[in-house]
C-alpha positions as CSV (number, residue, x, y, z in Angstrom):
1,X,0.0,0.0,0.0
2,X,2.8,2.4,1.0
3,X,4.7,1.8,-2.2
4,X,1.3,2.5,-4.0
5,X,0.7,5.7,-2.3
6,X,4.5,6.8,-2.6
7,X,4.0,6.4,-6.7
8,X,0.6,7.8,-6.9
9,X,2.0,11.4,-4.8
10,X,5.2,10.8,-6.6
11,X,3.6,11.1,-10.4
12,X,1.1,13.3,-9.6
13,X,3.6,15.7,-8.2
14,X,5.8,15.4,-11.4
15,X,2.6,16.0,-13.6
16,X,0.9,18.7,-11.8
17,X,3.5,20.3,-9.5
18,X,1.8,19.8,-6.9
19,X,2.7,21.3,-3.1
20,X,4.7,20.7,0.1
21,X,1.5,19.1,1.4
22,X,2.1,15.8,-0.9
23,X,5.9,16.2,-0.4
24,X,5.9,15.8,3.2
25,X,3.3,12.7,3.4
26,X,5.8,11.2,1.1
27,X,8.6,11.7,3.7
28,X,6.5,10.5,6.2
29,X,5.4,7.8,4.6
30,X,9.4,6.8,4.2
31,X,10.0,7.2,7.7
32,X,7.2,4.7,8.4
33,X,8.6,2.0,6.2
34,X,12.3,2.5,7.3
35,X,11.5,2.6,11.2
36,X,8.6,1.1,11.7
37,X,5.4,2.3,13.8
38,X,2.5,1.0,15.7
39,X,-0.3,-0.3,14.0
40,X,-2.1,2.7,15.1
41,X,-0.6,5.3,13.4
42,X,0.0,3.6,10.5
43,X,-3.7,3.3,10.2
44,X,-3.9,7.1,10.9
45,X,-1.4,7.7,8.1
46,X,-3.2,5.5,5.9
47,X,-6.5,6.9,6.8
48,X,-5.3,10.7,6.0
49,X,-3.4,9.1,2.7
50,X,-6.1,8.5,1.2
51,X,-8.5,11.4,2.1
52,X,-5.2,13.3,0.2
53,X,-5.2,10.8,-2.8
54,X,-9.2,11.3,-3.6
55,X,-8.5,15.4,-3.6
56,X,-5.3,14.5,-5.7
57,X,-7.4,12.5,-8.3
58,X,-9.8,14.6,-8.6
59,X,-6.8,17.6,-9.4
60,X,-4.8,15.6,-11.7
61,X,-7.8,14.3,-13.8
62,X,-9.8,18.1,-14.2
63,X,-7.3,20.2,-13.5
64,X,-8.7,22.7,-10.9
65,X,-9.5,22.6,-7.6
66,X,-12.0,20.0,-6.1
67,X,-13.2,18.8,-2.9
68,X,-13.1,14.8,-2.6
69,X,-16.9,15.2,-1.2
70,X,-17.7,16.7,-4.9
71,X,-16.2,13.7,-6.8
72,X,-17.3,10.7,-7.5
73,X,-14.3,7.6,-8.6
74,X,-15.4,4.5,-10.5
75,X,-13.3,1.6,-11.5
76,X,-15.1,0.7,-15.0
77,X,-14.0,-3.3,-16.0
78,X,-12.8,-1.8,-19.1
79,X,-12.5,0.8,-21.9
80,X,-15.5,2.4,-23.5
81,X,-16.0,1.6,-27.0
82,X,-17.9,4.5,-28.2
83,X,-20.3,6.9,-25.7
84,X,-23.3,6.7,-28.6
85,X,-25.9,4.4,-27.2
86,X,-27.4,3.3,-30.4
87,X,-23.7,2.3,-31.3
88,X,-22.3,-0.1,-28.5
89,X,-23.2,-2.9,-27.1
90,X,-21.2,-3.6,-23.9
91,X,-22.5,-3.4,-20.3
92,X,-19.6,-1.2,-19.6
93,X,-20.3,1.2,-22.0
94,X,-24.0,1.7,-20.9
95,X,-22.8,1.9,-17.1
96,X,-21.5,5.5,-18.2
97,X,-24.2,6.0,-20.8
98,X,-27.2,5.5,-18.5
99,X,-25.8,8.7,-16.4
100,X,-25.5,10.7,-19.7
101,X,-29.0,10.0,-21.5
102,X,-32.9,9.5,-20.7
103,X,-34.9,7.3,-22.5
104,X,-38.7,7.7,-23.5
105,X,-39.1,5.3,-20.1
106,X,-36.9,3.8,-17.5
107,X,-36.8,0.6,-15.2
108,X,-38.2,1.5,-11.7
109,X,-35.4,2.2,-9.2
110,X,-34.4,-2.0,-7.7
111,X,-37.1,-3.2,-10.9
112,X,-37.2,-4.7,-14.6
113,X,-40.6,-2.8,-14.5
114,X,-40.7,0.3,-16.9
115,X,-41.5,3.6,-15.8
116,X,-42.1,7.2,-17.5
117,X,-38.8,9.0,-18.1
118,X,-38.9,11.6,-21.3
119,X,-42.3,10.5,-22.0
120,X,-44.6,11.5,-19.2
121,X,-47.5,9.1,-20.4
122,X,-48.6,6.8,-23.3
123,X,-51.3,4.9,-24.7
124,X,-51.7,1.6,-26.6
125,X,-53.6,0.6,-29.0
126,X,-56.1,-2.4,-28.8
127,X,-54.1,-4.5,-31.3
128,X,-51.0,-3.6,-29.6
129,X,-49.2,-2.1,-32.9
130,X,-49.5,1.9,-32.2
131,X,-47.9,3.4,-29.4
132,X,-48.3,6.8,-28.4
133,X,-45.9,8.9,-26.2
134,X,-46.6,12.1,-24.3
135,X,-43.5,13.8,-23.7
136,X,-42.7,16.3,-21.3
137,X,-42.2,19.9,-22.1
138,X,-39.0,22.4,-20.6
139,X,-36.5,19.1,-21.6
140,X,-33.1,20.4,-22.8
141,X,-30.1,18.4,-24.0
142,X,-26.7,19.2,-22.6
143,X,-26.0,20.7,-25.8
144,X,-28.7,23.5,-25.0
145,X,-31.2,22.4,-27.8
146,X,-34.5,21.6,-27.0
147,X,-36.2,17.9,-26.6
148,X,-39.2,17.6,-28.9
149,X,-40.8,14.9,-30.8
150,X,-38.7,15.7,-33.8
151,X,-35.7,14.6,-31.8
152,X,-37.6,11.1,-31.0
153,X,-38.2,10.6,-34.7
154,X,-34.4,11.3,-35.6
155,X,-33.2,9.2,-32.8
156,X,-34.8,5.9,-34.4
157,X,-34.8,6.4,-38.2
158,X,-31.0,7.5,-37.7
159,X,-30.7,3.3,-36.8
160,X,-33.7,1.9,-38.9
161,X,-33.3,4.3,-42.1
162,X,-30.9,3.2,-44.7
163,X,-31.3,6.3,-46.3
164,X,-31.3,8.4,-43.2
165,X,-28.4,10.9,-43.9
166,X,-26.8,10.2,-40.7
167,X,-27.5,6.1,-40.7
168,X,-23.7,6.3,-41.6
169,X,-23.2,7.1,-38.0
170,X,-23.2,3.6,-37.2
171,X,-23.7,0.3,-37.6
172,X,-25.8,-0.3,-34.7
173,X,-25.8,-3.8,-34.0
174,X,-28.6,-3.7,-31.1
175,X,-30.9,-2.1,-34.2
176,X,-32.7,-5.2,-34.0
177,X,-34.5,-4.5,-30.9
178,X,-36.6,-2.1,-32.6
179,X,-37.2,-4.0,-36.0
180,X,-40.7,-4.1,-35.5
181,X,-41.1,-0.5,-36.0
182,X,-42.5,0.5,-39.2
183,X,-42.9,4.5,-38.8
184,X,-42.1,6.7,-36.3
185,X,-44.6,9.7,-36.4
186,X,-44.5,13.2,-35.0
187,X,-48.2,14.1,-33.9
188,X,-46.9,17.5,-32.7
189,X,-44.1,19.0,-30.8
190,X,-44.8,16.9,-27.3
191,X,-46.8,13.6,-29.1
192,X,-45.0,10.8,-30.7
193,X,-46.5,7.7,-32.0
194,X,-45.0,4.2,-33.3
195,X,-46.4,2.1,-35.4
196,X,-45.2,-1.5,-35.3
197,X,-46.0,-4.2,-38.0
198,X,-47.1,-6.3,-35.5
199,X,-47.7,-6.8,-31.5
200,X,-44.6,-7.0,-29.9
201,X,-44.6,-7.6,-26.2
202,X,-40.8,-6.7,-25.0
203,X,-41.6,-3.2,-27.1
204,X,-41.7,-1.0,-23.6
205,X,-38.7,-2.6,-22.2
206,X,-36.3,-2.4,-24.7
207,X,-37.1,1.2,-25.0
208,X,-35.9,0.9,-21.4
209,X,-32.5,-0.3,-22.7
210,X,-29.8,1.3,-23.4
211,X,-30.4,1.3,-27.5
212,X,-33.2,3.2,-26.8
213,X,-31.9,6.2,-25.1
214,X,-32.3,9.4,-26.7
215,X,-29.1,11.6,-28.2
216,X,-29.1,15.4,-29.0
217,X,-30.0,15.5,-33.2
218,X,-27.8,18.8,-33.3
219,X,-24.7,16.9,-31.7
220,X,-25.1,14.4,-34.3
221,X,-25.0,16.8,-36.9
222,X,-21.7,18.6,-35.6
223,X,-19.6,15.9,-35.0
224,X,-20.7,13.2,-37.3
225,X,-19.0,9.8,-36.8
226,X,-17.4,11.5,-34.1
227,X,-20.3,11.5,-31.9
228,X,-19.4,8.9,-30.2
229,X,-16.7,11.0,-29.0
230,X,-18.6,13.5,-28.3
231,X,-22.2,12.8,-26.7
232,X,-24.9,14.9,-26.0
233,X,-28.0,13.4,-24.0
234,X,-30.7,15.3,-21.1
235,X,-29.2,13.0,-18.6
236,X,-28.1,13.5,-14.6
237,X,-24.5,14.4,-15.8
238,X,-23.0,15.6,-19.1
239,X,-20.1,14.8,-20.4
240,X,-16.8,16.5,-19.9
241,X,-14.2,14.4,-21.1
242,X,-12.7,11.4,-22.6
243,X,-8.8,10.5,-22.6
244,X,-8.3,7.2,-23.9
245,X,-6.8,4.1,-21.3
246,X,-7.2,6.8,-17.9
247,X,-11.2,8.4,-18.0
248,X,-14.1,9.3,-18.6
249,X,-15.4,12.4,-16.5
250,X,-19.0,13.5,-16.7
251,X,-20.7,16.9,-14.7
252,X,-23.7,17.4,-13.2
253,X,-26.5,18.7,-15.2
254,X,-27.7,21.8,-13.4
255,X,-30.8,21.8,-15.3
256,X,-31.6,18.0,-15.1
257,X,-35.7,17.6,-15.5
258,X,-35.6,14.9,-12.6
259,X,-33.5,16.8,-10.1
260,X,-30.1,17.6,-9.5
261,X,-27.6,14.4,-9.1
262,X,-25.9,14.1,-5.6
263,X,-21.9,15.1,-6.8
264,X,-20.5,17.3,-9.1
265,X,-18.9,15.1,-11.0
266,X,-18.2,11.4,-11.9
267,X,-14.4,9.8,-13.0
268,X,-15.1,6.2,-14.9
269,X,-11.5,5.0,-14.7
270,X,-10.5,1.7,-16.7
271,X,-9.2,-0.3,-14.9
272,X,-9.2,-4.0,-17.1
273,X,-6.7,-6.2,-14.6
274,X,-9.3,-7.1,-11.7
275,X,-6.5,-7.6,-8.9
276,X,-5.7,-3.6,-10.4
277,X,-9.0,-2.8,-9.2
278,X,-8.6,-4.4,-6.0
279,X,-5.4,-2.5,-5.0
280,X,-6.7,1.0,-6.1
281,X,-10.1,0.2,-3.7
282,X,-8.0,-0.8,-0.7
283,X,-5.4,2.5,-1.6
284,X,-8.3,5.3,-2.1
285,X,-8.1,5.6,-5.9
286,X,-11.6,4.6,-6.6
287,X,-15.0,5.1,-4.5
288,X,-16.3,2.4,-6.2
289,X,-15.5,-0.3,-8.5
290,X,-17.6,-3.3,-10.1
291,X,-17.4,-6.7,-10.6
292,X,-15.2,-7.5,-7.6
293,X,-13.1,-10.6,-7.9
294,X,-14.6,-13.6,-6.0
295,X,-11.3,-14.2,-4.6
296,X,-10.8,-10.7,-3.2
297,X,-14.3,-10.0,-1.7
298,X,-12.9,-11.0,1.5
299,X,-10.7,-7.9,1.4
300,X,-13.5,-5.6,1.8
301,X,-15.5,-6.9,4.9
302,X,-14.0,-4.3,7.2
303,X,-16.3,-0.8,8.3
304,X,-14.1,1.0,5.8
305,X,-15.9,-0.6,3.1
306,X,-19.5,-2.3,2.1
307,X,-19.8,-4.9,-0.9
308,X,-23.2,-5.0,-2.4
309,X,-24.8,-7.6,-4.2
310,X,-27.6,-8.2,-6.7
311,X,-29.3,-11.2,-8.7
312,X,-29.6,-10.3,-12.0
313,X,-30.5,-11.9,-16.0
314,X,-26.7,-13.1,-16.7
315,X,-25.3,-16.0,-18.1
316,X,-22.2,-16.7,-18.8
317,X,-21.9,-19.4,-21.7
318,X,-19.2,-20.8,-24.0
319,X,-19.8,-20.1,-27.9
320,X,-19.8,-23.2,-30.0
321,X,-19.2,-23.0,-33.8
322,X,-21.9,-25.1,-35.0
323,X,-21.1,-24.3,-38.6
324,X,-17.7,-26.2,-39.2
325,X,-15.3,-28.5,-37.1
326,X,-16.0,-30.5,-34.3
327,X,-18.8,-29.0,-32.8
328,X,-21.0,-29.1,-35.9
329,X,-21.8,-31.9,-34.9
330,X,-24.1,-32.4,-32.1
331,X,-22.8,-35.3,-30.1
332,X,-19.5,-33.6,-29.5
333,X,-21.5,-30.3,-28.5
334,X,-23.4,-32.1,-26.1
335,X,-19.8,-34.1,-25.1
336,X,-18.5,-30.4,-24.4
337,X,-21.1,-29.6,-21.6
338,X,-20.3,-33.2,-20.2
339,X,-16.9,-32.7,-20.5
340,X,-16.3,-29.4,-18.5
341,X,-17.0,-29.5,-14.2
342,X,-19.6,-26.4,-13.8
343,X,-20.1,-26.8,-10.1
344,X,-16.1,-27.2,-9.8
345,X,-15.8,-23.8,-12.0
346,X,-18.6,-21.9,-10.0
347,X,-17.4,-23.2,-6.2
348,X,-13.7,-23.0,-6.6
349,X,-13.3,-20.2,-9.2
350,X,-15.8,-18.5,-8.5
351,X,-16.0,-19.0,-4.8
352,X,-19.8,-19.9,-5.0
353,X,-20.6,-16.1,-6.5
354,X,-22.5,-17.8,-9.1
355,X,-25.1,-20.8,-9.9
356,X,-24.2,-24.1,-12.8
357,X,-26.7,-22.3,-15.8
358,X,-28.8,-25.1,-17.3
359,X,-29.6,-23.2,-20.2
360,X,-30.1,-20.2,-22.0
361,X,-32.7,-18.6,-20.4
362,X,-31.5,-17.1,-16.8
363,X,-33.5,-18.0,-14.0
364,X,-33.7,-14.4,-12.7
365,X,-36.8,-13.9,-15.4
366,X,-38.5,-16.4,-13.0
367,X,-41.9,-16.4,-14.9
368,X,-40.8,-17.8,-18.2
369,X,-38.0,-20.2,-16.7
370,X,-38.4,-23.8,-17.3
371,X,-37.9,-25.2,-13.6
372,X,-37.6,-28.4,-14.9
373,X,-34.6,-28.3,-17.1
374,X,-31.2,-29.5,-15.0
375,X,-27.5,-28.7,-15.9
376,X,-25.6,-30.9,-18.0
377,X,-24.0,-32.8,-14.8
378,X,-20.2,-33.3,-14.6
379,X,-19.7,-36.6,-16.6
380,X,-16.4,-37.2,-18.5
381,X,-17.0,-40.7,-19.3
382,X,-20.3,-39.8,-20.8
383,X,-18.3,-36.9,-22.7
384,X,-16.0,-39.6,-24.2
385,X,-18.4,-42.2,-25.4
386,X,-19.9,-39.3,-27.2
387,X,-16.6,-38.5,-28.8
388,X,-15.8,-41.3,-29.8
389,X,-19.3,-42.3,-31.5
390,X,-18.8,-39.1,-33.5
391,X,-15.1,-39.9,-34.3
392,X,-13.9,-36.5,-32.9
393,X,-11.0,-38.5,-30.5
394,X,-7.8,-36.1,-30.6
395,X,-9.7,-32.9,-32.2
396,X,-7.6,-29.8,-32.1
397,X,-9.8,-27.3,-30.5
398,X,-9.3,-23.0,-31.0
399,X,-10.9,-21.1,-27.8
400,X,-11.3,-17.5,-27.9
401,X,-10.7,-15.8,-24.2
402,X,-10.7,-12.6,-23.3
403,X,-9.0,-10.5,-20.1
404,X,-12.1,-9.6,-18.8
405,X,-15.3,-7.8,-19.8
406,X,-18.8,-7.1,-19.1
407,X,-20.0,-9.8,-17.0
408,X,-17.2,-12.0,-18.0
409,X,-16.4,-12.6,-14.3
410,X,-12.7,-14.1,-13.9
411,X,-12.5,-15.2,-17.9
412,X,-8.6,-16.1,-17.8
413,X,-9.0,-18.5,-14.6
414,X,-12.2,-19.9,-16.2
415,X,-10.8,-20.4,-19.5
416,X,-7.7,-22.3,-18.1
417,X,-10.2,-24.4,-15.8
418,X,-12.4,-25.3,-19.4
419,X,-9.4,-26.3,-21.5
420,X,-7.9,-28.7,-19.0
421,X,-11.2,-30.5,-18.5
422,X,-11.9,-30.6,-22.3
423,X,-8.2,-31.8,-22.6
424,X,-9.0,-34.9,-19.8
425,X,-11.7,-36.0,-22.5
426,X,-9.2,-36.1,-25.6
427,X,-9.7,-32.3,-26.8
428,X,-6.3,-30.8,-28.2
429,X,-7.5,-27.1,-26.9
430,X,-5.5,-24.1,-27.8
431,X,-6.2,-21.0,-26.1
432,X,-6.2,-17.3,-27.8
433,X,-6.6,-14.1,-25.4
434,X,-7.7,-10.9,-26.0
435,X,-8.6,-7.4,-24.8
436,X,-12.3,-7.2,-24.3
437,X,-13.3,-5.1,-27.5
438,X,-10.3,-6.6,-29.6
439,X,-12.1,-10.0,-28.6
440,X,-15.9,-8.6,-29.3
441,X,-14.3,-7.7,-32.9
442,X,-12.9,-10.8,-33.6
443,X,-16.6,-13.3,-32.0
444,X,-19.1,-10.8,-33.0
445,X,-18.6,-11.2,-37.0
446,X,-18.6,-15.0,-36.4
447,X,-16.3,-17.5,-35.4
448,X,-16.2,-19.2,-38.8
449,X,-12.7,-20.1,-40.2
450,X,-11.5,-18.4,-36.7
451,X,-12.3,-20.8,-33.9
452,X,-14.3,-23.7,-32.4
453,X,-15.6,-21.7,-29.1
454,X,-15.5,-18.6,-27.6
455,X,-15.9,-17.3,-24.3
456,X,-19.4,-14.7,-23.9
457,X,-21.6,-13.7,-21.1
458,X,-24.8,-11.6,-21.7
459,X,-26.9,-9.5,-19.3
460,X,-30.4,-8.8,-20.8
461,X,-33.9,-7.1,-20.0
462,X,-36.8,-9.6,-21.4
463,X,-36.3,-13.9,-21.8
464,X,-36.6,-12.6,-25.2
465,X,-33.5,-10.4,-26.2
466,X,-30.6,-13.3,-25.4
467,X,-32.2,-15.8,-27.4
468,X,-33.7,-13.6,-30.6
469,X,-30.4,-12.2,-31.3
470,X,-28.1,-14.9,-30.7
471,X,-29.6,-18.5,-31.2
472,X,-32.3,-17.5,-34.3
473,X,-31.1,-18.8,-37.7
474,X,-31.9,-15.4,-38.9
475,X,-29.5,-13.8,-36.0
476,X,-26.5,-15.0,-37.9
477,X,-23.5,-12.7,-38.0
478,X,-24.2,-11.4,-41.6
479,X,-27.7,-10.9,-40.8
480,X,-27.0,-8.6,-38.2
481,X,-27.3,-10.5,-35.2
482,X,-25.0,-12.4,-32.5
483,X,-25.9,-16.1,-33.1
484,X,-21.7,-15.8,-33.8
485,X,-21.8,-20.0,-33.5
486,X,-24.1,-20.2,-36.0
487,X,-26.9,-22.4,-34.4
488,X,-29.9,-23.0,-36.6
489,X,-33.3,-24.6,-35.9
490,X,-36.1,-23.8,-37.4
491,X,-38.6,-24.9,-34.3
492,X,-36.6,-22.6,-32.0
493,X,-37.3,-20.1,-34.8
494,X,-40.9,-20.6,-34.9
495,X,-41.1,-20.3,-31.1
496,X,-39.2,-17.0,-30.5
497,X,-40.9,-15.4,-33.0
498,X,-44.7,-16.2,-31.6
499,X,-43.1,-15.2,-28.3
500,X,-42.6,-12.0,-28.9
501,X,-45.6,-11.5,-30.7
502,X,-47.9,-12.3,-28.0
503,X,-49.5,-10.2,-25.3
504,X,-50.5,-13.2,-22.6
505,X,-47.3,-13.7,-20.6
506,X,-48.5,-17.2,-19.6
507,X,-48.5,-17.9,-23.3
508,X,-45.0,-16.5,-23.6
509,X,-43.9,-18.3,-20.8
510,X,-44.9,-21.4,-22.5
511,X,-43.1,-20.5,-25.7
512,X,-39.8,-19.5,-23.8
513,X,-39.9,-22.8,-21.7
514,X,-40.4,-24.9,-24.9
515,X,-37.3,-23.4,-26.2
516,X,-35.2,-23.9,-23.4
517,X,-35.8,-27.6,-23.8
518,X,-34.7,-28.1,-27.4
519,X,-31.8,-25.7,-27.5
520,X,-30.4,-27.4,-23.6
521,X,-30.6,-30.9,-26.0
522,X,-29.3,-28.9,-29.1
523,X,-26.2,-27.6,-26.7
524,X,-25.2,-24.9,-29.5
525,X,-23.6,-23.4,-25.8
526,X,-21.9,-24.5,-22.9
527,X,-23.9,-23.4,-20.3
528,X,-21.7,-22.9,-17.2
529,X,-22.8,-19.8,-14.9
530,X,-25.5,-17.5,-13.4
531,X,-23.6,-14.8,-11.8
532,X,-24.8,-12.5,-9.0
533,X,-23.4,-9.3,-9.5
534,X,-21.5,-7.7,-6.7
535,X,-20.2,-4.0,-6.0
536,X,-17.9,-2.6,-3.2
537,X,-17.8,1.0,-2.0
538,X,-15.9,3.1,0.7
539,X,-17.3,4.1,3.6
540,X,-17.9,7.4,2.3
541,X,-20.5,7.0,-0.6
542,X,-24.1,6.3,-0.2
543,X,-27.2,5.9,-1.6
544,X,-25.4,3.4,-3.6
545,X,-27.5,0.5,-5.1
546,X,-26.6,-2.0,-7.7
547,X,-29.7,-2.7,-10.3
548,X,-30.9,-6.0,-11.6
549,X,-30.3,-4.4,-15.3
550,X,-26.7,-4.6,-14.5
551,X,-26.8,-0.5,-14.8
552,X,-25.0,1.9,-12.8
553,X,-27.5,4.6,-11.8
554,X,-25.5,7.5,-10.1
555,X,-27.9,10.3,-10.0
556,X,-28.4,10.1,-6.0
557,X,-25.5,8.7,-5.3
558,X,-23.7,10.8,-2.6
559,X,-20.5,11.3,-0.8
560,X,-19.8,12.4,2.7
């Protein structure tokens, strides 16, 4: 910790020029290391350290004066991709993009359940295909423009409208949440209505998600591509900066229609290497970090600290190309879920932080999860036999893993513990790592001629979203969609697309439960974890509360 400290004063001094103050904590801090003190004061020490380091971050990284009270320090699992919601797809990305942008509705605070956001009210009509949105009025975007329906309109045939003359902003890959809209229509300058070309029942929530969010038109004009780069929303905070590999900072928005957020100002550092995270929690260079190693939650159960925790829709699932090689064929897919010890990955590596998944469909979204379906169990021998009667003995094996990523939980320790127990059946498994958006660029376009399998964990909003973009035939990488294994069948088809259509959840549930059953036998996954997400803060921030979205919402977040 000292040596940490010592570096931290020592570079920020060197960058900033910072004063005596700094200098003579650093001497101090010597003296403690050369001669030794009693535990008590080297807790004080500590204690003032890093009250100085949160002040000293929050210099360095805006470069004027701030109180640590004012600033708000999150360690983000990664590097944003882009900061345009219609263009990313990552959980890390919309932790920062939530804070930035309002939707047309919300998920209630703790809740999958929408709520009005930008849209005060709205109707429905009988047929469930026109949906009409009151907005409210006195809405600005950071950018100073005002929010009308006109904005609504350009938000969503900027992603549906080939001809749109800003559709070149893109691609937006999470388009196909919203293919069911035929027309978006302004009624006048508060009253929007979409038409859909059929019923769609996850219409509201994906709204909700991130995709949905609404941007400033006039930003998008000015900067183009660059948007991304530089966003303009109505949200609790606006953005103030982006330096590649050290932050995001975002402000609060003064003139925010919900209220005024609870800081000044919010720091997303990247912060990729979990165990990095760790040490700048336990120094004082973060307030608050996500995803907390399994291993390492045990460092945080002193008073200086509080780990929260949340169930959420996640599963974390190995990618198998269905399409060519070994696993097109369905005996050695099957063999693969045999092969690999779930309960050994989710006690030991996980230290029981997660639950074996038996299937696609997480078992958070309680009403349309089949209760009857049961994990693959552990069973080698079984795995074997089935190699064997598919002639696969000795197969060379390609695995895609990445350093970490949204929901990816520990994916190096994971990876290693998959290989060695497809290896112990007769696999010949070669591993390939990657930085998390290097790795989304190489699975999302398909793993075809690039590898067997591929590491992926998804966090969704509806049973629908996981499955309809990434087990449908039509969800295949060149149609748009994730399905990056290539899975087809055209019952599974048939059943996600009635189950979206329909309007009587019990109906749905069916549907969805049907599904799990075939594609659990089809095995175009692995299906190893349900994760439940975790948090840890200092003792200083509250009104902290992780969402079952997976969503960092910091509006009332507050620091004492």
């Amino acid at each position: 910790f000292f040596l940490h400290a010592h570096a931290a004063i020592r570079d920020a001094q060197e960058s900033r020029g910072l004063g005596d103050v700094y200098k003579r904590q650093v001497l101090e801090l010597n003296r403690i290391n050369e001669e030794g003190l009693p535990m008590r004061n080297v807790h004080m020490y500590a204690q003032n350290l890093k009250k100085s380091l949160a002040t000293l971050i929050a210099f360095v990284f805006f470069g004027f004066s701030a109180q640590a009270n004012d600033v708000l320090v999150v360690g983000q699992i990664a590097e944003p991709k882009a900061l345009d919601p219609a263009a990313v797809t990552a959980v890390n990305d919309f932790r920062i993009l939530m804070n930035i942008y309002d939707g047309l509705v919300r998920y209630k605070d703790g809740t999958l359940e929408v709520e009005p956001a930008l849209a005060k009210s709205w109707t429905i009509s009988d047929d469930g295909t026109e949906y009409t949105f009151n907005l409210r009025s006195g809405v600005k975007f950071h950018d100073g423009t005002s929010f009308e329906a006109e904005d609504v309109k350009f938000n969503f045939d900027r992603m549906l409208d080939e001809n749109h003359p800003y559709h070149d902003t893109g691609p937006f890959p999470l388009s196909f949440f919203f293919s069911a809209i035929t027309s978006v229509d302004v009624i006048d300058d508060l009253t929007v209505k979409f038409t859909l070309n059929a019923s769609y029942a996850p219409f509201l929530s994906n709204l909700a998600y991130p995709t949905g969010l609404i941007v400033s038109p006039d930003a998008v004009m000015k900067h183009g591509k660059d948007f991304g780069r530089n966003p303009s929303g109505t949200g609790a905070f606006q953005f103030n900066e982006w330096k590649s590999n050290e932050r995001v900072v975002v402000t609060r928005n003064a003139d925010h229609w919900d209220g005024q957020a609870g800081v000044d100002a919010v720091i997303f550092r990247p912060l990729t290497d979990g165990n990095t995270r760790v040490a700048e929690m336990l120094a004082g260079g973060i307030d608050l970090m996500v995803e907390v190693p399994p291993t390492s939650l045990s460092e945080f159960s002193g008073s200086e600290f509080s780990v929260v925790e949340q169930a959420g829709p996640h599963v974390w699932f190995l990618i198998l190309n269905a399409k060519e090689g070994p696993f097109a064929d369905k005996k050695v897919r099957q063999a693969a879920n045999y092969a690999i010890n779930k309960e050994a990955i989710v006690n030991d590596v996980l230290e029981g932080t997660a639950a074996v998944a038996a299937g696609p469909t997480p078992p958070a979204f309680a009403w349309a999860y089949n209760n009857d379906l049961e994990p693959y169990p552990y069973d080698p021998d079984k795995a074997k036999a089935l190699i064997a009667e598919a002639g696969a003995e000795g197969a060379e094996l390609t695995f895609f893993v990445t350093e970490g990523g949204s929901g990816m939980l520990d994916p190096v320790a994971m990876g290693t513990a998959i290989q060695a127990d497809l290896e112990a059946v007769g696999f010949d498994v070669k591993i390939e790592t990657y930085e998390w958006n290097s790795f989304l660029g190489e699975v999302n376009p398909g793993l075809e001629g690039k590898a067997d399998m591929a590491e992926m964990a998804w966090m969704t909003n509806d049973p629908d979203t996981l499955p309809f973009l990434a087990l449908r035939t039509q969800s295949w990488p060149e149609e748009g969609g994730f399905n990056s294994g290539y899975y087809s069948n055209p019952k599974v088809d048939e059943l996600l697309n009635a189950a979206r259509s329909s309007t009587d959840q019990a109906e749905r549930a069916r549907l969805y439960q049907e599904m799990q059953v075939i594609v659990q036998d089809d095995a175009p996954w692995v299906f190893v974890a349900n994760w439940k997400q975790n948090a840890v803060t200092n003792s200083s921030v509250k009104n902290f509360n992780l969402q079952p979205s997976f969503f960092l919402l910091l509006k009332d977040v507050e620091k004492n």
